[in-house]
C-alpha positions in Angstrom: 8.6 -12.9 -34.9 11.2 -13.6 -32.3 9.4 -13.4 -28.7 12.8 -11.1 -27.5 12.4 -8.7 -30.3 10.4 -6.3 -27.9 13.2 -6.6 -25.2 15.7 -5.4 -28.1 12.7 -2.3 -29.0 12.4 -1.5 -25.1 14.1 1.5 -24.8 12.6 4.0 -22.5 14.6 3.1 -19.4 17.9 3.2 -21.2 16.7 6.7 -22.7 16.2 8.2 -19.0 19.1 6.6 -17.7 21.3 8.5 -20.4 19.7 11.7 -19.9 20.6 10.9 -16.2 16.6 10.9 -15.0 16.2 7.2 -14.0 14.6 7.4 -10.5 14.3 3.3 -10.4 16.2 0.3 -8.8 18.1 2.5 -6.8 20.2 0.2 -4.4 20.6 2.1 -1.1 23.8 1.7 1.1 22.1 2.2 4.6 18.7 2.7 6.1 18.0 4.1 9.2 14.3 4.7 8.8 13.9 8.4 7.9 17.4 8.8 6.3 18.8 7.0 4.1 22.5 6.6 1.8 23.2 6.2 -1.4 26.9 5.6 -1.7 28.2 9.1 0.3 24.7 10.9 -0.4 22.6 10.8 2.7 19.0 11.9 2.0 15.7 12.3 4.2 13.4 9.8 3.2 9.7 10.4 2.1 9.3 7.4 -0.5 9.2 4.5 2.4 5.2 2.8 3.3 7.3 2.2 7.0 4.7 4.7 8.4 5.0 3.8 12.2 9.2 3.7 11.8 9.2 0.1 12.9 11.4 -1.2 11.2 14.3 -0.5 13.0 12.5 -0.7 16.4 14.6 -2.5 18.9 11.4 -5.1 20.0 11.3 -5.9 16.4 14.7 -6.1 15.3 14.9 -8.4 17.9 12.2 -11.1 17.6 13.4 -11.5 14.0 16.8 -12.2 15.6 15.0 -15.0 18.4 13.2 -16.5 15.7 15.9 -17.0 13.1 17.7 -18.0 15.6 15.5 -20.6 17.2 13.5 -22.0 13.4 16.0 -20.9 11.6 15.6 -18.8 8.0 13.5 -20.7 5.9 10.4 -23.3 6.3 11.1 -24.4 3.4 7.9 -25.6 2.5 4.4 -24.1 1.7 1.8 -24.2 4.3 -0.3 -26.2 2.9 2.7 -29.1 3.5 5.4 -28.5 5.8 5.8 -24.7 6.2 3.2 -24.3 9.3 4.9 -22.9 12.0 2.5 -22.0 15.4 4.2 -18.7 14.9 2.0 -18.2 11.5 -1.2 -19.5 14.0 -0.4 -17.5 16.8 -0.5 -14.4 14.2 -3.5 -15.6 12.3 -5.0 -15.3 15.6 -4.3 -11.9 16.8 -4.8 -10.3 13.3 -8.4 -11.6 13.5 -8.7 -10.0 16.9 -6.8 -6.8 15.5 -9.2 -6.4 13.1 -12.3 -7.9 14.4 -12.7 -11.1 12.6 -13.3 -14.6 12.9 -10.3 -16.1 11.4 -7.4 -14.5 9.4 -5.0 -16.4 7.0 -1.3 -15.1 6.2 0.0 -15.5 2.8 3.9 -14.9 2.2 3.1 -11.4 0.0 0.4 -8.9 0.0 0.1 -9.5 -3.7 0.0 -12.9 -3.3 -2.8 -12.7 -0.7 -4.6 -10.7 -3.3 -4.2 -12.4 -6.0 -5.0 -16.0 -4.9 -8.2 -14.3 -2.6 -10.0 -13.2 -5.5 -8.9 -16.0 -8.2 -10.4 -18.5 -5.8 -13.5 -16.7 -4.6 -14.8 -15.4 -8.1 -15.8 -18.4 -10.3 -17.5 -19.1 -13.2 -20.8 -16.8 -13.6 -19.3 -14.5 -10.8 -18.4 -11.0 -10.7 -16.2 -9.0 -9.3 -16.1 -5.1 -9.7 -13.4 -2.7 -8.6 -12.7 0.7 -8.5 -10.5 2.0 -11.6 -7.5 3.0 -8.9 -7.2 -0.5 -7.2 -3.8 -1.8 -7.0 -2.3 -3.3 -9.4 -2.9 -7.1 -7.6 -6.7 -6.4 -7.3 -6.1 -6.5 -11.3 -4.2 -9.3 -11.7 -6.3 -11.3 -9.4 -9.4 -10.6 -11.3 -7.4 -11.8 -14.2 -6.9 -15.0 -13.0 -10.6 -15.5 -11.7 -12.6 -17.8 -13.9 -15.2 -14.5 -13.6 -16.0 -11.8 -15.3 -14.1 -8.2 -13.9 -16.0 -5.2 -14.2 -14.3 -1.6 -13.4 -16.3 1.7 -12.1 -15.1 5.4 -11.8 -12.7 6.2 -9.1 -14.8 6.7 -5.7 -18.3 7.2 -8.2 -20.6 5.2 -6.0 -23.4 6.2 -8.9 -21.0 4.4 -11.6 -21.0 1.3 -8.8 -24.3 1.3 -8.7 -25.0 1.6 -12.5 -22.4 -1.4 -12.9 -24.0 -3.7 -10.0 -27.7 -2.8 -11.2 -27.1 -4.1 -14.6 -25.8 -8.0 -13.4 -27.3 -10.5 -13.2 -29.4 -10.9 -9.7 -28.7 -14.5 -9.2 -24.6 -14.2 -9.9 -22.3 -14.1 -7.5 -20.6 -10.2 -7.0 -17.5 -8.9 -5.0 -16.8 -5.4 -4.8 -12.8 -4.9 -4.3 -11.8 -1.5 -3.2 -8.4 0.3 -1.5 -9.4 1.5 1.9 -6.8 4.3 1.3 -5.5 4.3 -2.3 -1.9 4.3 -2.7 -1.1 6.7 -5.4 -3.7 9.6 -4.1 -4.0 9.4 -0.4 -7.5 9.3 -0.5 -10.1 7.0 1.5 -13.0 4.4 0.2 -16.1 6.2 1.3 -17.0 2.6 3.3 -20.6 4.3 4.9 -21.6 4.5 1.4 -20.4 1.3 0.0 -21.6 -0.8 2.6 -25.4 0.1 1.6 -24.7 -0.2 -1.7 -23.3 -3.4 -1.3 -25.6 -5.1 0.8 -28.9 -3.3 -2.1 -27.2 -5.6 -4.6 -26.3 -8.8 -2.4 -22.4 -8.2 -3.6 -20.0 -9.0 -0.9 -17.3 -6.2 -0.1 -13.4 -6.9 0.3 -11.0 -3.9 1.3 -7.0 -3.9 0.8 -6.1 -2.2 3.9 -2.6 -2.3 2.9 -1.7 1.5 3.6 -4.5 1.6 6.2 -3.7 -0.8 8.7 -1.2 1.4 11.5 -2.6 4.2 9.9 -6.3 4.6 10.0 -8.9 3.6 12.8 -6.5 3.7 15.5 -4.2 1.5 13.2 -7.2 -1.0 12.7 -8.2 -0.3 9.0 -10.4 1.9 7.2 -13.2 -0.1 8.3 -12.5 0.4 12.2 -11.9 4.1 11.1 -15.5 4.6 9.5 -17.3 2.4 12.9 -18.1 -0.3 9.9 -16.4 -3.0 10.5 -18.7 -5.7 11.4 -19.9 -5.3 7.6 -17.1 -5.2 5.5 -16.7 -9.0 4.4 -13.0 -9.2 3.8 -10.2 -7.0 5.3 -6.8 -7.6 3.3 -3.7 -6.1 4.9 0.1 -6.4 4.3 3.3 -6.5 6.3 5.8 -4.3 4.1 4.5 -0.9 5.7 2.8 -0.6 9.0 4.0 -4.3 10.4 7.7 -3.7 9.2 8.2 -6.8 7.6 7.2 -8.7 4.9 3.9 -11.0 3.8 0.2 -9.8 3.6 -3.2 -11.6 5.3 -6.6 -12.1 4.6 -9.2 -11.5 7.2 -13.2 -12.9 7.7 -15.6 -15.0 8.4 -13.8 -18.5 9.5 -15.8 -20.8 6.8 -14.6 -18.1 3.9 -11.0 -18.2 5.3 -11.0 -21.9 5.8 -12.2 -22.4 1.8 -9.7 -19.6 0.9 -7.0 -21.5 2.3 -7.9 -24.8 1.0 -8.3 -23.2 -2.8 -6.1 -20.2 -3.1 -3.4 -21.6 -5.8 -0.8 -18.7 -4.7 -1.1 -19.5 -0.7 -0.4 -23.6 -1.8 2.2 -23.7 -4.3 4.2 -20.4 -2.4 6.9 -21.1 0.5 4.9 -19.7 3.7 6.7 -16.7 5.6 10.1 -17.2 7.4 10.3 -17.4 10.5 11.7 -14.1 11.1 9.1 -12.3 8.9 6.4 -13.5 11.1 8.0 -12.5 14.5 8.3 -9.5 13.4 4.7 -8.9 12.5 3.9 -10.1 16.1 6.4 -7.7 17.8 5.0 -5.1 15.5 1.8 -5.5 16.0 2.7 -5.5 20.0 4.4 -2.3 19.3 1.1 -0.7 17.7 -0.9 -1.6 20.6 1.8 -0.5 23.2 2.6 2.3 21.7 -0.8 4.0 19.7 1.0 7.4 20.1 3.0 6.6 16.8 -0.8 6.6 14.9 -1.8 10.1 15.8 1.8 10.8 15.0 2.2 9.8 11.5 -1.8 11.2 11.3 -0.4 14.9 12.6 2.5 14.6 10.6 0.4 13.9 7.4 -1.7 16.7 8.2 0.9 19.4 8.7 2.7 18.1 5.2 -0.5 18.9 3.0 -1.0 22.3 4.6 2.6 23.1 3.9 2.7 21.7 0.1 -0.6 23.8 0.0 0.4 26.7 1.0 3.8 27.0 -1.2 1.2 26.7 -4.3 1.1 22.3 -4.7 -1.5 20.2 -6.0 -1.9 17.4 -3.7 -5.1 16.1 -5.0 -7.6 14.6 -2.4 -5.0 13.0 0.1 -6.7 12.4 3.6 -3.2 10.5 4.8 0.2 10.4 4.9 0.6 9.5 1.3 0.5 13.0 0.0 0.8 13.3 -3.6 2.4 16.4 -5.2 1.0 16.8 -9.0 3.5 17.9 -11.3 1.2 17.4 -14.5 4.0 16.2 -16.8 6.0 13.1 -17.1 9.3 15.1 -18.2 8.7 17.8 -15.7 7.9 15.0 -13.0 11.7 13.5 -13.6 13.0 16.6 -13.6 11.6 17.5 -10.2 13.0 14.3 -8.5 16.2 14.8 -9.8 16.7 18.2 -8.5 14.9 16.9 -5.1 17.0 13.6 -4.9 20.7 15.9 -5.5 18.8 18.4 -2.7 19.2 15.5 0.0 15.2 14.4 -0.2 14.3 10.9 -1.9 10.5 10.7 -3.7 9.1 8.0 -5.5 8.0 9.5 -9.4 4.9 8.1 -10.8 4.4 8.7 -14.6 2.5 7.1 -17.0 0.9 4.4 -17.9 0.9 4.0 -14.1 -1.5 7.5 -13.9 -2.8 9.6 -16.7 0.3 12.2 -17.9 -1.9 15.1 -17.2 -1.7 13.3 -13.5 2.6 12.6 -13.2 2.9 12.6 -9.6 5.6 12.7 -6.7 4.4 10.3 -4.6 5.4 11.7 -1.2 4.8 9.5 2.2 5.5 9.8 6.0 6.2 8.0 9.1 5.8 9.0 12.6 9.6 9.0 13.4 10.0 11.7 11.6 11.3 15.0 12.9 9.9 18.8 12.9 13.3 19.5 11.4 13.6 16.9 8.7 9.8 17.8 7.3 10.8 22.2 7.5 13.9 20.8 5.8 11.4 18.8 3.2 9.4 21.5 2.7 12.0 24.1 2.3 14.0 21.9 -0.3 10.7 21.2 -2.4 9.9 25.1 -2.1 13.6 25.9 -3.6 13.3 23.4 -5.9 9.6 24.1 -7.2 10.8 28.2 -7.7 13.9 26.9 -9.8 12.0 24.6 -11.9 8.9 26.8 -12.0 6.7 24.4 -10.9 5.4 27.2 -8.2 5.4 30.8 -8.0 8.2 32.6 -6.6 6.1 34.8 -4.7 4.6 31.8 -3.2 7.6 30.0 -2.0 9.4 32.7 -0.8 6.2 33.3 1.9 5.8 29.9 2.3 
């Protein structure tokens, strides 16, 4: 058979995009942060992971500017050969002291940083075990380990222990897990996996991804539960919180230093530009000047699940600013974005395969530069939109 044969059979995308319900790839005009355009269609925007607003904050804006302009806009070069800058040092340094490790090592994307972690730590006769709603580069980079992957039920620390009691004692183990999930909102019970853990001599790695800015006074979910000093690894990335673009992985310094000698994506990748990495530093500056923006986004996550709640949502077990709203249905779920996107508000729709159909989500998420009168706006507009589409009860969106 002709290897394009299934590009001529894939047909789904071109199906939604004739019914006029294609939510993806949607090339913006303008950001400003909270609003954005497409074309002459201005919109508040809830999709972003820019959960402190820092992306168009003036100290960061401008270190990107001073670095381009001094290094230029490329190294050109991985870092294991010539793309080593002292910037990329200087933030390896204070990420490991942001987050309370010995050493830190920044890899051009958070996948990236994923990926070549767990490929080079999980060898032969290893294991490593994640939770079934990891991200998607947990998965791939237990596909690339020369290990053996094991999955367990989402946040069922008796599955875990059921999986970890039935390896082998003398094999290596790893347990990967999201310190706040991305799709649900919801947080890694870390007091409970810690123990768990250390019964079954497994080491413990968390993606902070969506926590870092946002939980433990923008330290992490490990900072946030007062466990830090026994979580192994601490991953994080720059595309939310840190306004840029890159991700890092953070430890003990003889783990980091064979990480970064062996991690196949960190030595055959071109290492951040220059620009990227300023603007982690300035952004990380930012966090620590300015710690106001973390109970922000924190309130602001708050008062958006008591206001989907109270016009009749689901928003599942979100304990952040990712706030999902449950639809139930993957035709329904289009439907809704559609009506929310032409009402001026811009969601990000997750269907399946990506979550269970019975679980089609908006994903809905916040940052603290938002205004009271954008998120009554939000709320109104998903209100008048849920009563149209009868997604909620008119009774209950009128009181709402």
């Amino acid at each position: 058979m002709d290897i394009f044969a299934k590009c001529r059979l894939f047909t789904a995308a071109k199906d939604a995009q004739s019914a006029g319900l294609y939510p993806y790839f949607i090339p913006l005009t303008d950001s400003e942060g909270t609003e954005v355009t497409v074309g002459d269609h201005r919109l508040i925007m809830i999709g972003s992971n820019n959960y402190l607003g820092l992306t168009t904050h003036p100290k960061v804006r401008q270190a990107a500017m001073e670095a381009t302009e001094r290094y230029g806009t490329s190294c050109t070069g991985s870092r294991f050969l010539n793309g080593t800058l002292e910037l990329h040092l200087e933030l390896e340094r204070r990420l490991a002291e942001y987050v309370g490790t010995e050493a830190a090592l920044v890899f051009s994307t958070g996948y990236q940083t994923n990926v070549g972690t767990i490929s080079s730590l999980v060898g032969r006769g290893d294991y490593v075990i994640t939770d079934k709603e990891d991200h998607a580069s947990i998965v791939d980079g237990c596909r690339l380990a020369f290990g053996e992957m094991r999955r367990f039920g989402h946040n069922d620390l008796a599955h875990l222990e059921r999986v970890l009691g039935g390896l082998p004692e003398d094999a290596g183990k790893l347990v990967v897990v999201d310190g706040v999930f991305s799709m649900g909102g919801d947080i890694a019970p870390l007091p409970e996996l810690v123990p768990l853990c250390q019964k079954y001599e497994a080491r413990l790695m968390v993606d902070d991804a969506h926590s870092v800015g946002v939980l433990g006074g923008g330290r992490g979910t490990a900072a946030h539960f007062g466990v830090s000093d026994q979580v192994d690894l601490t991953m994080g990335t720059f595309s939310k919180s840190f306004a840029s673009l890159g991700g890092f992985i953070a430890g003990a310094a003889d783990v980091v230093h064979y990480i970064q000698h062996t991690a196949r994506s960190l030595i055959f990748s071109a290492s951040m530009p220059p620009a990227n990495v300023a603007a982690v530093l300035a952004a990380l500056e930012v966090m620590q000047e300015e710690p106001e923006r973390v109970a922000r986004v924190n309130e602001i996550g708050e008062r958006m699940r008591a206001g989907f709640r109270e016009l009749g949502f689901n928003v599942g077990a979100s304990e952040t600013p990712i706030i999902p709203v449950i639809i139930g249905d993957d035709t329904s779920t289009f439907m809704a974005w559609k009506a929310l996107y032409e009402a001026g508000v811009y969601t990000n729709p997750v269907i399946s395969p990506a979550v269970p159909p019975e679980l089609a989500l908006l994903r809905t998420s916040y940052m603290a530069t938002h205004t009271d009168e954008q998120l009554d706006r939000v709320l109104a507009t998903f209100a008048e939109v849920g009563r149209e589409i009868g997604l909620i009860e008119a009774n209950l969106s009128e009181s709402g």
